[in-house]
N, C-alpha and C positions, 0 to 999 in steps of 0.2 A: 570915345571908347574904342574905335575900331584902331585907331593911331594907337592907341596905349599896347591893343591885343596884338598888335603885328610887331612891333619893338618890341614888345617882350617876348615874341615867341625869336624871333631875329636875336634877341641879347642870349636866351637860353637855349637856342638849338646852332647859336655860331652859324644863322645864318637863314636865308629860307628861298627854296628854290620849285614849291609847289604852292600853289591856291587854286584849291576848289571851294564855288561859289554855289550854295544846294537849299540856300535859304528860303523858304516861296510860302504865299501864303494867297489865298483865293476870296471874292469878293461877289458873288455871283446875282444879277437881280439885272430888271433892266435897269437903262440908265436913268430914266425917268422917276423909281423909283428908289433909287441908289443913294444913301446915305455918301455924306463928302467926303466924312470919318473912313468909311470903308476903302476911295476907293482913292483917299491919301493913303493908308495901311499898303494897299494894295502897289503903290506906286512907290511906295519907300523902302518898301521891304525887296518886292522884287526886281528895281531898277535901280535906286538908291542905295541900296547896300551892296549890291554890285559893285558899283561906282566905289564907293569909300574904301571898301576891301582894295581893290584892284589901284585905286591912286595913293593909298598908304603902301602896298606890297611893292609896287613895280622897283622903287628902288632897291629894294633889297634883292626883289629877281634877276633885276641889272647887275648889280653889283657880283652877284653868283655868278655872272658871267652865262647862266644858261637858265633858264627857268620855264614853269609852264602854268597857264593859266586853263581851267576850266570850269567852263560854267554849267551849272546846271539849266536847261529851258522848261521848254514842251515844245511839242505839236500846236499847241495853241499859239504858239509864237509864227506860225503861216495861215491856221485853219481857225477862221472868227467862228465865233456860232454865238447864236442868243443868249441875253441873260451874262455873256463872258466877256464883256469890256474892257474894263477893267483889267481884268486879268489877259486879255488878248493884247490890251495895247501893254501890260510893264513886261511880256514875252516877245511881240513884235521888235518893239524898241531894243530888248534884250539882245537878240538877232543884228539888228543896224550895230547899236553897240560894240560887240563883239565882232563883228568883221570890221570896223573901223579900227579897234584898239589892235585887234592882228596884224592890220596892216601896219600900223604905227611903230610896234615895239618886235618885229621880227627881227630886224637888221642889228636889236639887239639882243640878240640871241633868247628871245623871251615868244617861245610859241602859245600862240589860245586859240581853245575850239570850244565847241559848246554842241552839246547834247541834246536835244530833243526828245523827249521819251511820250509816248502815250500813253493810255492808261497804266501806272503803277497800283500796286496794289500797297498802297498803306490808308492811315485814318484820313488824308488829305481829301481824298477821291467820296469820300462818305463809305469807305471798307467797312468801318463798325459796323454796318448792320449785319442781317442775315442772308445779305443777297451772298450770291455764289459769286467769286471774284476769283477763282480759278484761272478762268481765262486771262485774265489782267500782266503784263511782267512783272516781276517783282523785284525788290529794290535791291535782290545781290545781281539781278541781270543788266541793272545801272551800271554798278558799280564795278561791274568786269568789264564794261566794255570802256569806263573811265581807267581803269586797271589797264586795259589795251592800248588805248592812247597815248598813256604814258610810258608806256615800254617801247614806242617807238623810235627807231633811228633818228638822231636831232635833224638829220636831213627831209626825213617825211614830217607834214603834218597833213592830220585827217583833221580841217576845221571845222565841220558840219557831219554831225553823223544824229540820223533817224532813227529812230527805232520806234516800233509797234507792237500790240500782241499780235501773237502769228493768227489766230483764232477767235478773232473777239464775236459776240454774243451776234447773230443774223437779226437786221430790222426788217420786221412787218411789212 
């Protein structure tokens, strides 16, 4: 499927010289407790489809002669915490990933960084309730700073870029 989506966007747009990778889905329990289903889900969607995207696109971003890859992560992808396995290791590995694929395809004019964001505020995080999520970034503050990225001189790359809420919620 991912092969079919990428030539066909490559046959109808004459070409393709961006991918962003924003796909993520979360698995959360201990490991002991962890369903296998969950935390293949977990490993497919957000290491795996990485993969597929990124080794179906690169030749067309080659062939544009200049391209840019970015990924979406988290913070989870440095910071483990309980219950986050799963989801710590397909953002850890995410990280490894992405600085090896950098290194691999720079010299072809094909730059990637990857994003780490903290709390965002959409339904991923549990937003639906009624809790206050004020604090949280929100997902146009992603998106400008992936908007920034890619306005960069092909001479700069920012491959790692952080972000946080500036305010989040004081622990007990």
């Amino acid at each position: 499927q991912v092969a079919r989506l990428i030539e066909f966007a490559g046959r109808e747009l004459g070409g393709l010289n961006i991918l962003i990778n924003n796909a993520g889905v979360g698995g959360f329990s201990p490991v002991q407790e962890m369903d296998i289903r969950s935390w293949q889900n977990v490993i497919r969607t957000n290491l795996d489809g990485v993969f597929y995207c990124c080794h179906y696109a690169l030749p067309l971003l080659i062939q544009a002669g200049e391209g840019f890859i970015v990924n979406i992560s988290s913070l989870a992808g440095k910071n483990a915490f309980p219950g986050g396995a799963a989801y710590n290791a397909s953002k850890f590995a995410l990280t490894g990933f992405s600085e090896a694929l950098m290194q691999e395809v720079r010299y072809d004019n094909v730059r990637v960084a990857y994003i780490m964001p903290g709390s965002v505020d959409t339904g991923f995080g549990g937003s639906g309730s009624n809790a206050d999520s004020s604090w949280k970034l929100s997902p146009e503050d992603v998106a400008d700073v992936v908007i920034d990225t890619l306005k960069r001189h092909p001479r700069c790359l920012t491959s790692r870029i952080e972000m946080r809420p500036s305010k989040p919620p004081r622990k007990d």
